[in-house]
Each structure stands twice: as C-alpha cells, then as structure tokens.
N, CA, C and O atoms as a printed pandas DataFrame, in Angstrom:
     atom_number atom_name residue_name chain_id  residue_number  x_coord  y_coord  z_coord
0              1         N          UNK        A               1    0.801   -1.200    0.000
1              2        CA          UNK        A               1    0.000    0.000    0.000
2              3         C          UNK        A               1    0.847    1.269    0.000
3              4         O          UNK        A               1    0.371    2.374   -0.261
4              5         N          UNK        A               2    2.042    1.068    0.286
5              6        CA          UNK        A               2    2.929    2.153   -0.045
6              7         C          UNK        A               2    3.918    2.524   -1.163
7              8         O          UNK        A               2    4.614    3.534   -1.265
8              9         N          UNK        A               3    3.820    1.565   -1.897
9             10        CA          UNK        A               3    4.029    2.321   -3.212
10            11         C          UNK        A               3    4.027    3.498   -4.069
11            12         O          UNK        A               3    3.041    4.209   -3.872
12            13         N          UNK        A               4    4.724    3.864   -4.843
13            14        CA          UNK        A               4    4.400    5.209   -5.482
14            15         C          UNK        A               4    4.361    4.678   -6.892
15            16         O          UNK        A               4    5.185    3.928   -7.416
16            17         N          UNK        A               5    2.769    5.427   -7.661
17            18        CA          UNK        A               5    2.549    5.038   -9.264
18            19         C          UNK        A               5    4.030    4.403   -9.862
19            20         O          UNK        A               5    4.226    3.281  -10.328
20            21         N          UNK        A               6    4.848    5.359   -9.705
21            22        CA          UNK        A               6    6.114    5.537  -10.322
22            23         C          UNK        A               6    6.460    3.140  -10.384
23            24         O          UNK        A               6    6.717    2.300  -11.246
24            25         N          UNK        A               7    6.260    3.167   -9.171
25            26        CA          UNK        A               7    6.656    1.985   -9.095
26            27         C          UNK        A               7    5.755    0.833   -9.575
27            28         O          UNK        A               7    6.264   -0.236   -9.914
28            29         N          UNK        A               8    4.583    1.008   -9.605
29            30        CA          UNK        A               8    3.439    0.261  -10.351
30            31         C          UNK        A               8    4.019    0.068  -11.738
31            32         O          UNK        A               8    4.482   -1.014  -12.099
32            33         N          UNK        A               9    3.972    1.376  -12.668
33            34        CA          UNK        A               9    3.857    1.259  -13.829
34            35         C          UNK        A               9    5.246    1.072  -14.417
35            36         O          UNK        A               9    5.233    0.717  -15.595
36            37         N          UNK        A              10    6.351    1.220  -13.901
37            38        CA          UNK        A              10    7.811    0.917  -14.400
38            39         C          UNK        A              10    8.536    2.056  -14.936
39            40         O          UNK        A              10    9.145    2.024  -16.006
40            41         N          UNK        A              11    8.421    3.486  -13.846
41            42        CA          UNK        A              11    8.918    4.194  -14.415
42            43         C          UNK        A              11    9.763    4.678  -13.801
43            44         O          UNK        A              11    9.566    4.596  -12.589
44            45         N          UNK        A              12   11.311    5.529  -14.296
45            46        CA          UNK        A              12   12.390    5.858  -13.515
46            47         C          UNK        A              12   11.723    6.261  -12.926
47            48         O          UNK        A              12   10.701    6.811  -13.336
48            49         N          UNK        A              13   12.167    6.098  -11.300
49            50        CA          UNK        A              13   12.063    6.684  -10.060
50            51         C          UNK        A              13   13.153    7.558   -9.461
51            52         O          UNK        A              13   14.253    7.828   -9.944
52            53         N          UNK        A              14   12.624    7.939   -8.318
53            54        CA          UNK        A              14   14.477    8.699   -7.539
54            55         C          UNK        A              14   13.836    8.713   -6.265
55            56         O          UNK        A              14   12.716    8.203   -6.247
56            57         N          UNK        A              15   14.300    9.197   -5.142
57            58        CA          UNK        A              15   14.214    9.765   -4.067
58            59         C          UNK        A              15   12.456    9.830   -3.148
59            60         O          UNK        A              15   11.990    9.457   -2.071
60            61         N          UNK        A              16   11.979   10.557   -4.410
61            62        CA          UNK        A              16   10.503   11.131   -4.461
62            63         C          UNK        A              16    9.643    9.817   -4.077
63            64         O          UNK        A              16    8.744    9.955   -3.246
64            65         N          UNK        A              17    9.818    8.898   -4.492
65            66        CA          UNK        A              17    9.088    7.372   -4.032
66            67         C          UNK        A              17    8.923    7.190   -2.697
67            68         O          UNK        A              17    8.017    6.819   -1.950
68            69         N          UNK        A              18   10.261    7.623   -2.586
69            70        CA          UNK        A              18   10.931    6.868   -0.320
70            71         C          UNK        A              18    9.907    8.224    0.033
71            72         O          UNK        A              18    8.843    7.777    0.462
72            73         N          UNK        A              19    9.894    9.655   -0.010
73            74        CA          UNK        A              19    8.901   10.499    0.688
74            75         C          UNK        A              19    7.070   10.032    0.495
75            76         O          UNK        A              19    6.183   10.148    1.341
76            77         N          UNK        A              20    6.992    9.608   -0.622
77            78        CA          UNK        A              20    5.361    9.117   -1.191
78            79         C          UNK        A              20    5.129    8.174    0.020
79            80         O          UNK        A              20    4.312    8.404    0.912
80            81         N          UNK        A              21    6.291    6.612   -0.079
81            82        CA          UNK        A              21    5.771    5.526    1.412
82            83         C          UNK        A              21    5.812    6.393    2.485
83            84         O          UNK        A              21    4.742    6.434    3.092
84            85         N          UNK        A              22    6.651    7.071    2.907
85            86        CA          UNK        A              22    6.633    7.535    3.869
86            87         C          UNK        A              22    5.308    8.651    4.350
87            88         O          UNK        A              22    4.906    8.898    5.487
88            89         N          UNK        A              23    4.944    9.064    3.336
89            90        CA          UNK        A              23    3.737   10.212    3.757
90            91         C          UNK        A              23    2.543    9.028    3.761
91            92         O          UNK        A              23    1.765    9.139    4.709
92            93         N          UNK        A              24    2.283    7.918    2.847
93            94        CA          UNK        A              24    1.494    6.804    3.484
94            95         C          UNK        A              24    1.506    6.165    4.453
95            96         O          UNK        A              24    0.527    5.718    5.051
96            97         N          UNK        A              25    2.931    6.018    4.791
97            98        CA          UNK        A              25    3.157    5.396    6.728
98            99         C          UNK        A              25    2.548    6.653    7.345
99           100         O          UNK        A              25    1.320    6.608    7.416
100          101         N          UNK        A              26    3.173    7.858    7.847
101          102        CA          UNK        A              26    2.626    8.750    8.643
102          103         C          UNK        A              26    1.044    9.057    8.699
103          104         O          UNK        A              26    0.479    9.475    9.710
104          105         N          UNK        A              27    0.168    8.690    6.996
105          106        CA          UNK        A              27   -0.984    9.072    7.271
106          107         C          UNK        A              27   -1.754    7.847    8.360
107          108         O          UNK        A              27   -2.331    7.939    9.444
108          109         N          UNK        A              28   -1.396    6.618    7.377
109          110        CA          UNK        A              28   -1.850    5.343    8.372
110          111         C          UNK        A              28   -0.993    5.029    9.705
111          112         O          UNK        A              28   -1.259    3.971   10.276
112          113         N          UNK        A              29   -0.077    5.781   10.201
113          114        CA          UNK        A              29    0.062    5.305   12.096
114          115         C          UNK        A              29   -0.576    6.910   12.669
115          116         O          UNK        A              29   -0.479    7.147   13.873
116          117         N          UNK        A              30   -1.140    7.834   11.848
117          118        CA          UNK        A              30   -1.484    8.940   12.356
118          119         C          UNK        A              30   -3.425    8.672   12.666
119          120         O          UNK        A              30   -3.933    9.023   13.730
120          121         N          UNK        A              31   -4.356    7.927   11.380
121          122        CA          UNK        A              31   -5.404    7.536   11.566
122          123         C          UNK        A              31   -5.290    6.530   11.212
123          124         O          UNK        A              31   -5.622    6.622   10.030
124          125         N          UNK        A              32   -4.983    5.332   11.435
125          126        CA          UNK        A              32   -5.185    3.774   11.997
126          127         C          UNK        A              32   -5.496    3.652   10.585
127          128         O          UNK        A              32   -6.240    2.718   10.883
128          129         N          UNK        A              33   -5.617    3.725    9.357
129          130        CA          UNK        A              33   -6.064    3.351    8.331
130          131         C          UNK        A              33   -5.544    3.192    6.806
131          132         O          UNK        A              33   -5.077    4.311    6.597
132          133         N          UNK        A              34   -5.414    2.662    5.972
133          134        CA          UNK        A              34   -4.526    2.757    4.779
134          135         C          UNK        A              34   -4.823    3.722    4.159
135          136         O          UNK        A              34   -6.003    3.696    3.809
136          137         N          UNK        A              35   -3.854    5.256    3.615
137          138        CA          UNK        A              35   -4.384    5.356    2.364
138          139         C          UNK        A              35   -5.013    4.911    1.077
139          140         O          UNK        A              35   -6.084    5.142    0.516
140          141         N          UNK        A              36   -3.901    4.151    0.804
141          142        CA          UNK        A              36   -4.841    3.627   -0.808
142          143         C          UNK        A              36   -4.307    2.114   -0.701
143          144         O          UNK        A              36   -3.186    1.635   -0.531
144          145         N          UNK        A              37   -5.811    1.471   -0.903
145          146        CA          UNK        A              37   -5.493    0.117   -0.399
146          147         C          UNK        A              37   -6.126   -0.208   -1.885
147          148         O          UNK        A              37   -6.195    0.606   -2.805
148          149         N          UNK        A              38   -6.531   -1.454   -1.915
149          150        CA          UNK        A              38   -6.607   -2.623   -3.178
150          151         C          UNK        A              38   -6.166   -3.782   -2.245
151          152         O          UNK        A              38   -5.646   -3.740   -1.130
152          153         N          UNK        A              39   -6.643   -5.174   -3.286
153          154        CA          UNK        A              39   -6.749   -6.070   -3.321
154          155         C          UNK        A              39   -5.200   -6.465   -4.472
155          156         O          UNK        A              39   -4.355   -7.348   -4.323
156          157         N          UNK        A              40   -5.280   -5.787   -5.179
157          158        CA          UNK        A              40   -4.091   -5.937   -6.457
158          159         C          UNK        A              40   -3.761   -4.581   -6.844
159          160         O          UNK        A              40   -4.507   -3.626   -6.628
160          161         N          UNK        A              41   -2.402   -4.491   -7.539
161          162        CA          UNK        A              41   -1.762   -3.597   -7.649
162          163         C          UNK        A              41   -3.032   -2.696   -8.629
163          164         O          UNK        A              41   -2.989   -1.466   -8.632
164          165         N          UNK        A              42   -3.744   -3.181   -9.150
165          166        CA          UNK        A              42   -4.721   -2.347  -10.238
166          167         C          UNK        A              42   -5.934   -1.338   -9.674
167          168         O          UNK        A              42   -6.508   -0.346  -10.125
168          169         N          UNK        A              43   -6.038   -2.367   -8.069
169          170        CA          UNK        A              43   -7.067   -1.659   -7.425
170          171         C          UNK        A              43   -6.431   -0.462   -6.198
171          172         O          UNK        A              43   -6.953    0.494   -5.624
172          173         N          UNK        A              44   -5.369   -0.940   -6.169
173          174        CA          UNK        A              44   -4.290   -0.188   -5.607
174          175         C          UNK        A              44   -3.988    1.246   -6.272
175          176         O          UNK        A              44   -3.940    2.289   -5.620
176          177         N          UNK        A              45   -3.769    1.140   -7.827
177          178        CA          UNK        A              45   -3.518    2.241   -8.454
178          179         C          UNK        A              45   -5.205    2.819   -8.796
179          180         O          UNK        A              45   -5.296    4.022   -8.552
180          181         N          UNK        A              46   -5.952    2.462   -9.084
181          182        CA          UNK        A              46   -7.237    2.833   -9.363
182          183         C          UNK        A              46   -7.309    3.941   -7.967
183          184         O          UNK        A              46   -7.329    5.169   -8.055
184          185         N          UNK        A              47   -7.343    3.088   -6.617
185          186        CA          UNK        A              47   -7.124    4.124   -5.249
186          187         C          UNK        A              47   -6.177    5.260   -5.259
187          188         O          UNK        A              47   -6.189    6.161   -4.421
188          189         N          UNK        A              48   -5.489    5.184   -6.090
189          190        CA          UNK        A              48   -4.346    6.361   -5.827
190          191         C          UNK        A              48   -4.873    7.364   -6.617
191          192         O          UNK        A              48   -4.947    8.518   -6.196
192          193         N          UNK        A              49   -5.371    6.940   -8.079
193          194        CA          UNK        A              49   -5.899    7.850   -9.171
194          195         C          UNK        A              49   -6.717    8.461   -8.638
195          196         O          UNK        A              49   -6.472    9.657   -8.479
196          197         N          UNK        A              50   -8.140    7.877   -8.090
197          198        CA          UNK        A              50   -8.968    8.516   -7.822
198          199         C          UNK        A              50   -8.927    9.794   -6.550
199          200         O          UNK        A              50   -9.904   10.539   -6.474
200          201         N          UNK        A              51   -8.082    9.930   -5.856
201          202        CA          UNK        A              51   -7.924   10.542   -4.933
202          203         C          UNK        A              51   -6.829   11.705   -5.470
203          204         O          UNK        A              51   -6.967   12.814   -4.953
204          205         N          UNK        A              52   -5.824   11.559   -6.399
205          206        CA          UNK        A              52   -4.514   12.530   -6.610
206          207         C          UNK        A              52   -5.559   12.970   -8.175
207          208         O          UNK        A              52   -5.494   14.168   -8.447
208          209         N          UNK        A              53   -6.142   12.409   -8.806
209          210        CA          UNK        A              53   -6.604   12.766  -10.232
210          211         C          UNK        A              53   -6.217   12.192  -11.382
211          212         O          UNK        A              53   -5.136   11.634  -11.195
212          213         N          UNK        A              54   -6.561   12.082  -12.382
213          214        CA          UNK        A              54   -6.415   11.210  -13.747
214          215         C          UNK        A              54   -4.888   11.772  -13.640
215          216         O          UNK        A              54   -4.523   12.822  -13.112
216          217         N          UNK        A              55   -4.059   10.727  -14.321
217          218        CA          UNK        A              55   -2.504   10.838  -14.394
218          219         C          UNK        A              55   -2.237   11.878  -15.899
219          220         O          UNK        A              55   -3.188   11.883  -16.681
220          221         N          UNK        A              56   -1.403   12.448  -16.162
221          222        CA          UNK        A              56   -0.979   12.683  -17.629
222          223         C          UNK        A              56   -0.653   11.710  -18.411
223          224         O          UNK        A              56   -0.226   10.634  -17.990
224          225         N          UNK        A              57   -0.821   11.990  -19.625
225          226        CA          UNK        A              57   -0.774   11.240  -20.917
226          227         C          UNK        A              57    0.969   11.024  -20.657
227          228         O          UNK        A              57    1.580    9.966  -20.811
228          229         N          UNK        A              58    1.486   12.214  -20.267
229          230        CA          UNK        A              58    3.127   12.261  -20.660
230          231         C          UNK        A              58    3.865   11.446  -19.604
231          232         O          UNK        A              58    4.940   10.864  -19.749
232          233         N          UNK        A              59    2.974   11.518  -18.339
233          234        CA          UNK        A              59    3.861   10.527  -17.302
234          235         C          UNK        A              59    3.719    9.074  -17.233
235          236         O          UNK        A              59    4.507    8.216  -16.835
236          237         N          UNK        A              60    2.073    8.955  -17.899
237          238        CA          UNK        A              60    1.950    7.339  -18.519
238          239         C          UNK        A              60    2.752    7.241  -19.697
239          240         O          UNK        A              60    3.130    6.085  -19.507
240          241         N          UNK        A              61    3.218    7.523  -20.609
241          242        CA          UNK        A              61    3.796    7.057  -21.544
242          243         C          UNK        A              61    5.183    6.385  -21.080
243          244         O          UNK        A              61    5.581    5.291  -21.481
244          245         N          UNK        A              62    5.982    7.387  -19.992
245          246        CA          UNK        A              62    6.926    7.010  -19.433
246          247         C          UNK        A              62    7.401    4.991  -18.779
247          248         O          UNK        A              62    8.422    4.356  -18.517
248          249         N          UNK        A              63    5.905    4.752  -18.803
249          250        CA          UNK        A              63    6.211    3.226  -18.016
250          251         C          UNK        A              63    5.870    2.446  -18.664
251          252         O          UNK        A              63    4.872    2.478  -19.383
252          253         N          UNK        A              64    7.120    1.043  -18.456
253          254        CA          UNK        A              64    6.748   -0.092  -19.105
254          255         C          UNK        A              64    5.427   -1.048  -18.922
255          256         O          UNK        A              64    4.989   -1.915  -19.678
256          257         N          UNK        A              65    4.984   -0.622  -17.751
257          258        CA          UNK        A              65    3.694   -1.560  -17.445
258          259         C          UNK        A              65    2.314   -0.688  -18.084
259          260         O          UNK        A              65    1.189   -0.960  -18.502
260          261         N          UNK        A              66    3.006    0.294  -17.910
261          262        CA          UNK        A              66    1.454    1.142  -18.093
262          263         C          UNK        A              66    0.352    0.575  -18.795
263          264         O          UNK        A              66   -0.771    0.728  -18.314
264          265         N          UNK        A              67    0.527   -0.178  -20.060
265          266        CA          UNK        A              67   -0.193   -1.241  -20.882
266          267         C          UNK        A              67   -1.044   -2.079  -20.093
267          268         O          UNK        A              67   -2.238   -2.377  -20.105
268          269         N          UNK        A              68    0.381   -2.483  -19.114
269          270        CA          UNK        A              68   -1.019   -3.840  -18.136
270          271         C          UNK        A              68   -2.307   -3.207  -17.769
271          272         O          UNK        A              68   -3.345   -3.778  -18.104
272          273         N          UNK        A              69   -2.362   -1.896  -17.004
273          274        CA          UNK        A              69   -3.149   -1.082  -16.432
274          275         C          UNK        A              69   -4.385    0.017  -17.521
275          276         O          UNK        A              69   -5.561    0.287  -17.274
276          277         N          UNK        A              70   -3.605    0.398  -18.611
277          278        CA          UNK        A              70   -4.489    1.682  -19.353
278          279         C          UNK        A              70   -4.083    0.900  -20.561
279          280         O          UNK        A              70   -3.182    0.068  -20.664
280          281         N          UNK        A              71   -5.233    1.491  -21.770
281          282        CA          UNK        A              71   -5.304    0.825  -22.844
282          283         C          UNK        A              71   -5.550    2.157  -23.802
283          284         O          UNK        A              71   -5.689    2.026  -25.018
C-alpha cells in the first residue's frame, strides 16, 4: 500500500518514491487506516488515481507496465 505510481507502472524513479511511502506510513500510524489500499496492484492504483486525479498522458507514456493497467 505504499508504493508510489512511479513503481506500479515501471517508471524511472528517484528519491521522491521513499517520501510518497513515507507520507502513506505517517498518514496510516497517524489515523489507523490505509491510504490507498486494493486487493491488487490495479485496485491499488485505481485508489491512488482517484484521490490525486487522472494521471498525464506524458507521465503514462513514461512506463513499461502502463499497458497492463491503461489501454
């Protein structure tokens, strides 16, 4: 559940990932609860979308998985 898109869809990452888990740890030991949960990484990212907003065309293009997920 702490993942960042970046890491779902297969795209260079840096630094910015380790602050994303980390602002998901602090929200869930702050209210007992997951940010963005799922069952699978799809319902996982579906949770993230819906809450941050539809992704760009330009940052999906960036990942190798993106295919598994958007069509």
């Amino acid at each position: 559940y702490y993942r960042a898109p970046e890491i779902y869809l297969g795209i260079k990452y840096d630094y910015k990932v380790d602050m994303w888990s980390m602002g998901c740890l602090m929200y869930e030991a702050l209210s007992g609860k997951s940010l963005f949960s799922g069952n699978n990484n799809f319902e996982t990212l579906k949770s993230i979308f819906e809450l941050r907003g539809k992704p760009s065309l330009k940052f999906l293009k960036q990942g190798q998985f993106t295919n598994n997920y958007f069509k």
